[in-house]
N, C-alpha and C positions, 0 to 999 in steps of 0.2 A: 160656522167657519172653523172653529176649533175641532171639531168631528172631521172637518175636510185637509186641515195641517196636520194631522196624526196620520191620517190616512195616504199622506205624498211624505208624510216623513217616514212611514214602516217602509215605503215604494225605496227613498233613496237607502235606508239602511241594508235591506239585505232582498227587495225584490222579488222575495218567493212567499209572501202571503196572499194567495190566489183569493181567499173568503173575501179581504178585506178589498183587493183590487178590484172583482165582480162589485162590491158595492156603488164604485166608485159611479158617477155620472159620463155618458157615452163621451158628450164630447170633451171632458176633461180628460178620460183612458185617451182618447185619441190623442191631446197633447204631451200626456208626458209618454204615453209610451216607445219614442227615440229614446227616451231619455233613460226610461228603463230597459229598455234594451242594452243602452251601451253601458247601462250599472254594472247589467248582467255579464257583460263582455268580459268589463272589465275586472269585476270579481273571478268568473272562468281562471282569464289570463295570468291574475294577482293567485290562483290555487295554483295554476299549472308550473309557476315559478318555484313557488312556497313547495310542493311535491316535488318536483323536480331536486332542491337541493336537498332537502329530507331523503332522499334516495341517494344521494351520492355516498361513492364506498368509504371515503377520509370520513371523519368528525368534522361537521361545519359548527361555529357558530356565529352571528350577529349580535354586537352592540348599536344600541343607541349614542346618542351625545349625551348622554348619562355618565355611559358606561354600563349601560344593563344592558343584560341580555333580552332578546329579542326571539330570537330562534337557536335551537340546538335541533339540527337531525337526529335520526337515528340511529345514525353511525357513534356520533356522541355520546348519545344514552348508552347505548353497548360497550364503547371502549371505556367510560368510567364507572360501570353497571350500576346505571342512577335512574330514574325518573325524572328526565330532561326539565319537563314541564312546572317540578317543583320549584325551579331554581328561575323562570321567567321571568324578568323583572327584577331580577338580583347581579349585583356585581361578584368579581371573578373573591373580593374579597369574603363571601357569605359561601364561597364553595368549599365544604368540607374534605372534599375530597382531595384538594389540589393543599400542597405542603403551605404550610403560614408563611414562610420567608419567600416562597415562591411565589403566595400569591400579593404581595407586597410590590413585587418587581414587577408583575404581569401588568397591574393595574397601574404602574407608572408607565409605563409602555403602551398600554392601551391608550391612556388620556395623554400619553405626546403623541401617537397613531393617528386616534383622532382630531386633534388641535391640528397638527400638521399635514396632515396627510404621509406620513412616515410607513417605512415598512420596514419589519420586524422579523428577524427567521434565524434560527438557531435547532440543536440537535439537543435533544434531552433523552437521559436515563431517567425512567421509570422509577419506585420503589419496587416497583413484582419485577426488574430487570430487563422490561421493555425498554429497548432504544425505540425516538421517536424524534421528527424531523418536524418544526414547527414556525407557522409563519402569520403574521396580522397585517391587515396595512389600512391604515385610514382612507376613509372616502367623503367626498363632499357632493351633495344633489346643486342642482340650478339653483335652489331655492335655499340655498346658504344650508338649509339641514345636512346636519354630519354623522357620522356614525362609522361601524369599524368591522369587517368581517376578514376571519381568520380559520385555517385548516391545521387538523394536526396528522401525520403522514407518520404508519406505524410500519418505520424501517427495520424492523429487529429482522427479517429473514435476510434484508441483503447486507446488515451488520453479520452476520453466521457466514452468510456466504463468503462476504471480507473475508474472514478470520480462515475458513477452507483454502481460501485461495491461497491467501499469505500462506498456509500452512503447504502447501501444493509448490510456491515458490520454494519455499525453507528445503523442501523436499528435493525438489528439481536441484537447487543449488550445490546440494549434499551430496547429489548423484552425478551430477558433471564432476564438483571438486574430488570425490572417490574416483571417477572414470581417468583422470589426470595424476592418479598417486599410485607409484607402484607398490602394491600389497607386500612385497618380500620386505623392502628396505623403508617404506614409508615416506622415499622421497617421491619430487614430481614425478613422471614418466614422457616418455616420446612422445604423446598426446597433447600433453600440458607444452610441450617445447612447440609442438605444430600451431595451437590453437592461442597460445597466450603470452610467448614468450616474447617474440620481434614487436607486438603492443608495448610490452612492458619497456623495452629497450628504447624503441624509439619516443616513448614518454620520458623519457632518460635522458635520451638526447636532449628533446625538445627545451629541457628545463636545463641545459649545460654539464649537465655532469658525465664524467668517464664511467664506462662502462668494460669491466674486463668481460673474457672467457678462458675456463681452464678447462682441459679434456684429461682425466688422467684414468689409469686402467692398473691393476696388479701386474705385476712382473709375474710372470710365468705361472698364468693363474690357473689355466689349462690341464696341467698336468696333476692341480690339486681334484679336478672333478673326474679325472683318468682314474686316478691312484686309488681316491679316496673316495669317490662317488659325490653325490649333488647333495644332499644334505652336510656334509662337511661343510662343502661350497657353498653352499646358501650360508652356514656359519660366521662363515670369512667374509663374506659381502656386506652381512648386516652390519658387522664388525668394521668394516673401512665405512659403509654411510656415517654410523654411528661419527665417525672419527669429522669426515665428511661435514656436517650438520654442526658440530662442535664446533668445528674449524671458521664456521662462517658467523653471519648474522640472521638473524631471521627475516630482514627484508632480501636478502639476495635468493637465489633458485638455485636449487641441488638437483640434478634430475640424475636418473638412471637413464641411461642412453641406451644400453642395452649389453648382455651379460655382465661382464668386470670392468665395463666402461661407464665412464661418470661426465657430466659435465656441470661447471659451477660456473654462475653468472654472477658476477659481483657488480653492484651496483653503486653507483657514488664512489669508486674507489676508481683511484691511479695506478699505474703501470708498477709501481716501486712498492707499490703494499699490494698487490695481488702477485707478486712474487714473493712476499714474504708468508704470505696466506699460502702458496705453491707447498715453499720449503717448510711450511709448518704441517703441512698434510703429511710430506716425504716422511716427515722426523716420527709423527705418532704414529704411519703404521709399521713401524718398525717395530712396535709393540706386541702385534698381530702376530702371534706365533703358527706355523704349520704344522699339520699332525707328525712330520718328522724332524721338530725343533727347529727348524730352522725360520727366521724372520720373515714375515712377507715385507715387501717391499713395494712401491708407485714409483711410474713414470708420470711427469706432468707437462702437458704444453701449456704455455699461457701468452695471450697475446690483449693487446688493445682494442674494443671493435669501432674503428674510423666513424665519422660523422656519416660519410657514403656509403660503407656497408651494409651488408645482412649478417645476419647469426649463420645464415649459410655458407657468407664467404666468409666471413671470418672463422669459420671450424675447419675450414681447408687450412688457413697458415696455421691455425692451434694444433693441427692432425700433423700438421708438420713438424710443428715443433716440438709434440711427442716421439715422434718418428728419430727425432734429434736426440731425444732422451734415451731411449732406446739404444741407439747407436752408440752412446756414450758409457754406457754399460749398465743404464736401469739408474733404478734409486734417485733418482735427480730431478728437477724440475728446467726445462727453458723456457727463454721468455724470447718471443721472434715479432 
Protein backbone atom coordinates (compact mmCIF):
# COMPACT_ATOMS: atom_id res chain seq x y z
CA UNK A 1 0.00 0.00 0.00
CA UNK A 2 2.71 2.33 0.81
CA UNK A 3 4.63 1.42 -2.60
CA UNK A 4 1.17 2.24 -4.22
CA UNK A 5 0.75 6.08 -2.24
CA UNK A 6 4.30 7.20 -3.37
CA UNK A 7 3.60 6.17 -6.59
CA UNK A 8 -0.09 8.35 -7.03
CA UNK A 9 1.74 10.84 -5.03
CA UNK A 10 5.03 11.42 -7.56
CA UNK A 11 1.54 11.21 -10.22
CA UNK A 12 -0.14 14.33 -8.42
CA UNK A 13 3.34 16.10 -7.81
CA UNK A 14 4.66 16.67 -11.11
CA UNK A 15 3.20 13.87 -13.50
CA UNK A 16 6.23 13.20 -15.73
CA UNK A 17 7.72 10.03 -14.02
CA UNK A 18 6.77 7.76 -16.96
CA UNK A 19 9.23 4.59 -15.10
CA UNK A 20 7.26 4.94 -12.17
CA UNK A 21 3.67 5.39 -13.79
CA UNK A 22 4.32 2.10 -16.37
CA UNK A 23 4.76 0.29 -12.97
CA UNK A 24 1.58 1.15 -11.92
CA UNK A 25 -1.47 -1.54 -12.04
CA UNK A 26 -3.76 -1.27 -15.57
CA UNK A 27 -6.64 -0.71 -13.91
CA UNK A 28 -5.62 1.88 -11.37
CA UNK A 29 -3.40 3.95 -14.70
CA UNK A 30 -6.98 3.77 -15.92
CA UNK A 31 -8.28 5.70 -12.92
CA UNK A 32 -6.40 8.19 -12.19
CA UNK A 33 -5.34 9.07 -15.49
CA UNK A 34 -8.21 12.06 -15.95
CA UNK A 35 -6.77 12.94 -13.17
CA UNK A 36 -3.35 13.24 -14.40
CA UNK A 37 -4.00 14.64 -17.32
CA UNK A 38 -5.76 17.47 -15.94
CA UNK A 39 -2.28 17.81 -13.47
CA UNK A 40 -0.81 17.95 -16.58
CA UNK A 41 -3.12 20.75 -17.98
CA UNK A 42 -2.82 22.48 -15.43
CA UNK A 43 0.79 22.73 -14.81
CA UNK A 44 1.09 23.49 -18.86
CA UNK A 45 -1.43 26.43 -18.11
CA UNK A 46 0.23 27.41 -14.43
CA UNK A 47 3.98 27.60 -16.94
CA UNK A 48 2.30 29.29 -19.88
CA UNK A 49 1.18 32.18 -17.13
CA UNK A 50 4.55 32.16 -15.07
CA UNK A 51 6.48 32.55 -19.01
CA UNK A 52 4.18 34.75 -20.01
CA UNK A 53 4.94 37.39 -17.34
CA UNK A 54 8.60 36.51 -17.12
CA UNK A 55 8.66 37.87 -20.83
CA UNK A 56 6.92 41.01 -20.28
CA UNK A 57 9.14 44.14 -21.25
CA UNK A 58 8.45 46.33 -17.48
CA UNK A 59 10.04 44.62 -14.28
CA UNK A 60 7.19 42.49 -12.84
CA UNK A 61 7.23 41.33 -9.39
CA UNK A 62 4.69 39.04 -6.99
CA UNK A 63 4.37 39.08 -3.32
CA UNK A 64 2.83 36.82 -1.00
CA UNK A 65 0.82 37.62 2.18
CA UNK A 66 4.06 37.53 3.60
CA UNK A 67 5.25 40.07 1.76
CA UNK A 68 7.72 37.85 -0.12
CA UNK A 69 8.47 37.72 -3.19
CA UNK A 70 7.28 35.17 -5.26
CA UNK A 71 8.19 35.93 -8.82
CA UNK A 72 10.60 38.53 -10.34
CA UNK A 73 10.78 38.36 -14.43
CA UNK A 74 13.41 39.01 -16.41
CA UNK A 75 12.86 42.29 -16.93
CA UNK A 76 13.61 42.72 -13.24
CA UNK A 77 16.58 40.88 -13.02
CA UNK A 78 18.02 43.29 -15.89
CA UNK A 79 16.84 46.60 -14.70
CA UNK A 80 18.39 45.93 -11.15
CA UNK A 81 21.30 43.58 -12.75
CA UNK A 82 20.71 41.10 -9.97
CA UNK A 83 19.97 37.33 -9.88
CA UNK A 84 16.17 37.55 -9.33
CA UNK A 85 16.05 34.10 -8.07
CA UNK A 86 18.54 35.06 -5.06
CA UNK A 87 16.15 37.22 -3.47
CA UNK A 88 12.70 34.61 -3.71
CA UNK A 89 11.24 34.39 -0.72
CA UNK A 90 12.68 37.68 0.56
CA UNK A 91 10.94 40.90 1.46
CA UNK A 92 11.59 44.31 -0.34
CA UNK A 93 13.49 44.85 3.11
CA UNK A 94 16.58 42.18 2.54
CA UNK A 95 16.98 43.90 -1.16
CA UNK A 96 20.26 45.46 -1.34
CA UNK A 97 19.81 47.02 -4.06
CA UNK A 98 16.78 49.18 -3.33
CA UNK A 99 17.93 52.49 -0.97
CA UNK A 100 17.20 51.66 3.13
CA UNK A 101 14.88 54.50 3.67
CA UNK A 102 13.16 53.53 0.65
CA UNK A 103 12.83 50.18 1.30
CA UNK A 104 11.20 51.04 4.78
CA UNK A 105 8.25 52.92 2.71
CA UNK A 106 7.81 50.23 0.05
CA UNK A 107 7.23 47.51 2.62
CA UNK A 108 4.67 49.82 4.40
CA UNK A 109 2.93 50.16 1.36
CA UNK A 110 3.09 46.71 0.33
CA UNK A 111 1.56 45.40 3.61
CA UNK A 112 -1.46 48.13 3.49
CA UNK A 113 -1.58 46.94 -0.67
CA UNK A 114 -2.02 43.78 0.41
CA UNK A 115 -4.28 44.11 3.69
CA UNK A 116 -6.42 46.37 1.61
CA UNK A 117 -6.34 45.73 -1.57
CA UNK A 118 -4.91 49.54 -2.11
CA UNK A 119 -3.00 50.75 -5.11
CA UNK A 120 0.14 52.32 -5.04
CA UNK A 121 1.98 54.41 -8.19
CA UNK A 122 4.22 57.15 -8.10
CA UNK A 123 7.37 58.51 -10.25
CA UNK A 124 10.96 57.78 -8.94
CA UNK A 125 14.52 59.01 -9.69
CA UNK A 126 16.83 56.47 -9.90
CA UNK A 127 20.58 56.92 -8.14
CA UNK A 128 22.24 56.12 -11.89
CA UNK A 129 19.49 59.18 -12.94
CA UNK A 130 16.95 56.92 -14.24
CA UNK A 131 13.31 58.25 -13.94
CA UNK A 132 10.92 55.53 -13.35
CA UNK A 133 7.08 55.32 -13.07
CA UNK A 134 5.94 52.79 -10.40
CA UNK A 135 2.85 51.01 -9.35
CA UNK A 136 1.58 47.82 -6.80
CA UNK A 137 -1.86 47.08 -5.89
CA UNK A 138 -3.08 44.43 -3.72
CA UNK A 139 -5.06 41.44 -4.61
CA UNK A 140 -7.25 38.94 -2.97
CA UNK A 141 -8.12 35.10 -4.51
CA UNK A 142 -11.81 33.48 -3.64
CA UNK A 143 -10.04 31.79 -1.13
CA UNK A 144 -9.29 34.67 1.16
CA UNK A 145 -5.41 34.13 -0.01
CA UNK A 146 -3.86 37.72 -0.71
CA UNK A 147 -0.92 38.85 -2.08
CA UNK A 148 0.39 41.89 -4.04
CA UNK A 149 1.77 42.32 -7.67
CA UNK A 150 3.51 45.51 -8.98
CA UNK A 151 5.47 46.95 -12.28
CA UNK A 152 8.04 49.39 -12.55
CA UNK A 153 7.81 51.45 -16.02
CA UNK A 154 11.37 52.84 -17.12
CA UNK A 155 10.18 56.43 -18.36
CA UNK A 156 13.61 58.14 -18.56
CA UNK A 157 13.28 58.58 -22.75
CA UNK A 158 9.92 60.19 -22.40
CA UNK A 159 11.27 62.30 -19.36
CA UNK A 160 14.33 63.60 -22.18
CA UNK A 161 11.60 63.91 -24.49
CA UNK A 162 9.59 66.27 -21.82
CA UNK A 163 12.65 68.23 -21.43
CA UNK A 164 13.14 68.54 -25.71
CA UNK A 165 9.98 69.59 -25.95
CA UNK A 166 9.73 72.19 -23.19
CA UNK A 167 12.97 73.21 -24.60
CA UNK A 168 11.18 73.45 -28.34
CA UNK A 169 8.42 75.57 -26.56
CA UNK A 170 11.09 77.98 -24.85
CA UNK A 171 12.27 78.19 -28.43
CA UNK A 172 9.05 78.58 -30.31
CA UNK A 173 8.24 81.25 -27.62
CA UNK A 174 11.46 83.18 -28.14
CA UNK A 175 10.94 83.21 -31.85
CA UNK A 176 7.22 84.59 -31.92
CA UNK A 177 8.23 87.09 -29.05
CA UNK A 178 11.55 88.21 -31.48
CA UNK A 179 9.15 88.13 -34.60
CA UNK A 180 6.91 90.92 -32.57
CA UNK A 181 10.04 93.21 -31.56
CA UNK A 182 11.28 95.62 -33.81
CA UNK A 183 15.04 95.01 -33.99
CA UNK A 184 16.12 98.98 -34.49
CA UNK A 185 14.28 100.29 -31.37
CA UNK A 186 13.63 97.02 -29.41
CA UNK A 187 10.05 97.99 -29.01
CA UNK A 188 6.93 95.88 -30.00
CA UNK A 189 6.41 95.99 -33.87
CA UNK A 190 3.07 95.92 -36.14
CA UNK A 191 3.01 92.29 -35.78
CA UNK A 192 2.75 92.28 -31.99
CA UNK A 193 -0.17 95.17 -32.51
CA UNK A 194 -2.05 92.57 -35.19
CA UNK A 195 -1.66 89.38 -33.21
CA UNK A 196 -1.64 90.61 -29.41
CA UNK A 197 -2.55 93.84 -28.83
CA UNK A 198 -6.86 94.11 -29.11
CA UNK A 199 -6.40 90.61 -26.57
CA UNK A 200 -4.61 92.43 -24.25
CA UNK A 201 -7.00 95.45 -24.40
CA UNK A 202 -10.13 93.89 -24.19
CA UNK A 203 -8.62 91.88 -21.11
CA UNK A 204 -8.48 95.45 -19.87
CA UNK A 205 -11.63 96.00 -20.46
CA UNK A 206 -13.16 92.96 -19.18
CA UNK A 207 -11.50 93.70 -15.58
CA UNK A 208 -12.85 97.57 -15.75
CA UNK A 209 -10.04 99.53 -16.26
CA UNK A 210 -9.18 102.47 -18.79
CA UNK A 211 -7.20 101.91 -21.39
CA UNK A 212 -5.54 104.97 -23.28
CA UNK A 213 -3.78 105.18 -26.93
CA UNK A 214 -1.14 107.78 -27.88
CA UNK A 215 0.16 107.90 -31.64
CA UNK A 216 2.93 110.25 -31.82
CA UNK A 217 5.76 110.86 -34.76
CA UNK A 218 8.91 113.41 -34.84
CA UNK A 219 8.18 116.62 -36.29
CA UNK A 220 9.77 117.03 -39.59
CA UNK A 221 11.66 113.72 -39.31
CA UNK A 222 11.91 113.35 -42.88
CA UNK A 223 14.14 115.83 -43.96
CA UNK A 224 16.63 114.31 -41.25
CA UNK A 225 16.99 111.06 -43.50
CA UNK A 226 17.12 113.60 -46.70
CA UNK A 227 19.87 115.58 -45.39
CA UNK A 228 21.63 113.36 -43.23
CA UNK A 229 21.00 109.84 -44.45
CA UNK A 230 19.31 106.62 -42.49
CA UNK A 231 21.85 106.01 -40.08
CA UNK A 232 21.60 109.48 -38.53
CA UNK A 233 17.91 108.55 -38.58
CA UNK A 234 18.08 105.26 -37.15
CA UNK A 235 20.18 107.40 -34.25
CA UNK A 236 17.25 109.65 -33.63
CA UNK A 237 14.64 106.92 -33.34
CA UNK A 238 16.52 104.81 -30.99
CA UNK A 239 16.83 107.89 -29.11
CA UNK A 240 12.87 109.03 -29.02
CA UNK A 241 12.00 104.87 -28.10
CA UNK A 242 14.64 105.21 -25.66
CA UNK A 243 12.61 108.30 -24.29
CA UNK A 244 9.47 106.36 -25.23
CA UNK A 245 9.98 103.08 -22.97
CA UNK A 246 11.10 105.57 -20.02
CA UNK A 247 8.10 107.41 -20.33
CA UNK A 248 5.92 104.55 -19.61
CA UNK A 249 5.56 101.35 -17.40
CA UNK A 250 6.50 98.19 -18.33
CA UNK A 251 3.09 96.57 -18.40
CA UNK A 252 1.78 99.05 -20.96
CA UNK A 253 3.05 98.44 -25.07
CA UNK A 254 5.40 100.66 -26.99
CA UNK A 255 5.23 99.62 -30.44
CA UNK A 256 6.81 101.08 -33.56
CA UNK A 257 4.09 101.56 -36.07
CA UNK A 258 6.24 102.27 -38.57
CA UNK A 259 9.19 104.70 -39.69
CA UNK A 260 8.94 107.90 -37.01
CA UNK A 261 5.55 106.70 -35.85
CA UNK A 262 4.94 105.21 -32.44
CA UNK A 263 2.07 104.02 -30.77
CA UNK A 264 1.64 103.73 -26.72
CA UNK A 265 -1.06 101.69 -25.06
CA UNK A 266 -1.26 102.56 -21.62
CA UNK A 267 -3.09 100.31 -19.51
CA UNK A 268 -4.99 100.89 -16.21
CA UNK A 269 -4.64 104.63 -16.77
CA UNK A 270 -7.22 107.50 -17.19
CA UNK A 271 -7.68 110.08 -19.79
CA UNK A 272 -5.91 112.83 -17.30
CA UNK A 273 -2.62 110.85 -16.74
CA UNK A 274 -2.18 109.72 -20.24
CA UNK A 275 -1.96 113.29 -21.02
CA UNK A 276 0.43 113.92 -18.68
CA UNK A 277 2.45 110.74 -19.83
CA UNK A 278 1.63 112.82 -23.64
CA UNK A 279 3.29 116.05 -22.36
CA UNK A 280 6.19 114.21 -20.68
CA UNK A 281 7.16 112.41 -23.93
CA UNK A 282 6.81 116.35 -25.79
CA UNK A 283 9.26 117.79 -22.89
CA UNK A 284 12.19 114.95 -23.02
CA UNK A 285 12.48 114.84 -26.67
CA UNK A 286 13.31 118.18 -26.84
CA UNK A 287 16.54 116.76 -25.54
CA UNK A 288 17.17 115.01 -28.85
CA UNK A 289 19.29 117.16 -30.63
CA UNK A 290 19.66 117.26 -34.82
CA UNK A 291 22.79 116.98 -36.69
CA UNK A 292 22.21 120.94 -37.19
CA UNK A 293 21.51 121.84 -33.42
CA UNK A 294 18.49 122.24 -33.54
CA UNK A 295 15.84 120.28 -31.12
CA UNK A 296 13.81 117.45 -32.35
CA UNK A 297 10.56 117.78 -31.32
CA UNK A 298 6.77 115.04 -31.14
CA UNK A 299 3.42 115.62 -32.00
CA UNK A 300 1.07 113.38 -29.93
CA UNK A 301 -2.63 112.36 -30.29
CA UNK A 302 -4.12 110.74 -27.41
CA UNK A 303 -7.43 109.52 -27.00
CA UNK A 304 -9.52 107.04 -24.63
CA UNK A 305 -10.33 103.53 -26.19
CA UNK A 306 -14.41 103.25 -25.35
CA UNK A 307 -15.68 100.03 -23.91
CA UNK A 308 -17.26 99.60 -27.85
CA UNK A 309 -14.24 100.14 -29.56
CA UNK A 310 -11.22 98.62 -31.46
CA UNK A 311 -7.51 99.78 -31.36
CA UNK A 312 -8.60 100.33 -34.99
CA UNK A 313 -11.15 102.72 -34.29
CA UNK A 314 -9.74 104.33 -31.86
CA UNK A 315 -6.38 105.22 -33.94
CA UNK A 316 -8.60 106.92 -36.50
CA UNK A 317 -9.63 109.74 -33.61
CA UNK A 318 -5.71 109.41 -32.05
CA UNK A 319 -4.68 110.04 -36.01
CA UNK A 320 -6.77 112.82 -35.64
CA UNK A 321 -5.72 114.13 -32.93
CA UNK A 322 -2.25 114.13 -34.08
CA UNK A 323 -3.23 115.67 -37.20
CA UNK A 324 -4.53 118.53 -34.45
CA UNK A 325 -1.15 118.62 -33.24
CA UNK A 326 0.32 119.28 -36.27
CA UNK A 327 -1.88 121.90 -37.09
CA UNK A 328 -1.06 123.65 -34.07
CA UNK A 329 2.40 123.98 -34.83
CA UNK A 330 4.15 120.52 -33.67
CA UNK A 331 5.73 120.10 -30.27
CA UNK A 332 2.29 119.56 -28.45
CA UNK A 333 0.36 116.83 -27.52
CA UNK A 334 -3.91 116.63 -27.86
CA UNK A 335 -6.20 114.62 -26.26
CA UNK A 336 -9.63 114.17 -28.47
Amino acid sequence: MKELMDWVSDILKGCDDNRSWEKLPEPLKSSLAPIREKIACLQSESEFFIYALKSLPNPIFIKDENVKFKLFNDAYSKFYDINAEEFIGKSVMDLPFIPEKSREIYHEEDTDAIKNGTIHHYHINMQDGRHTFYWSKGFRLPNDRRGLVGEIVDVSQEKELEKELSALKEQNRAIKNDAAIDPLTGLYNRRFLAENADEAVNKAKSENKNVCLLIADIDLFKHVNDDYGHTVGDEILVKFADIIKKSCRSDDACIRYGGDEFLIILFGTDYETAQKVANRIVEKTRSIKFPDGKNATTSIGVVKIEKDESIAQSLVRADEALYEAKEKGRNTAVAK
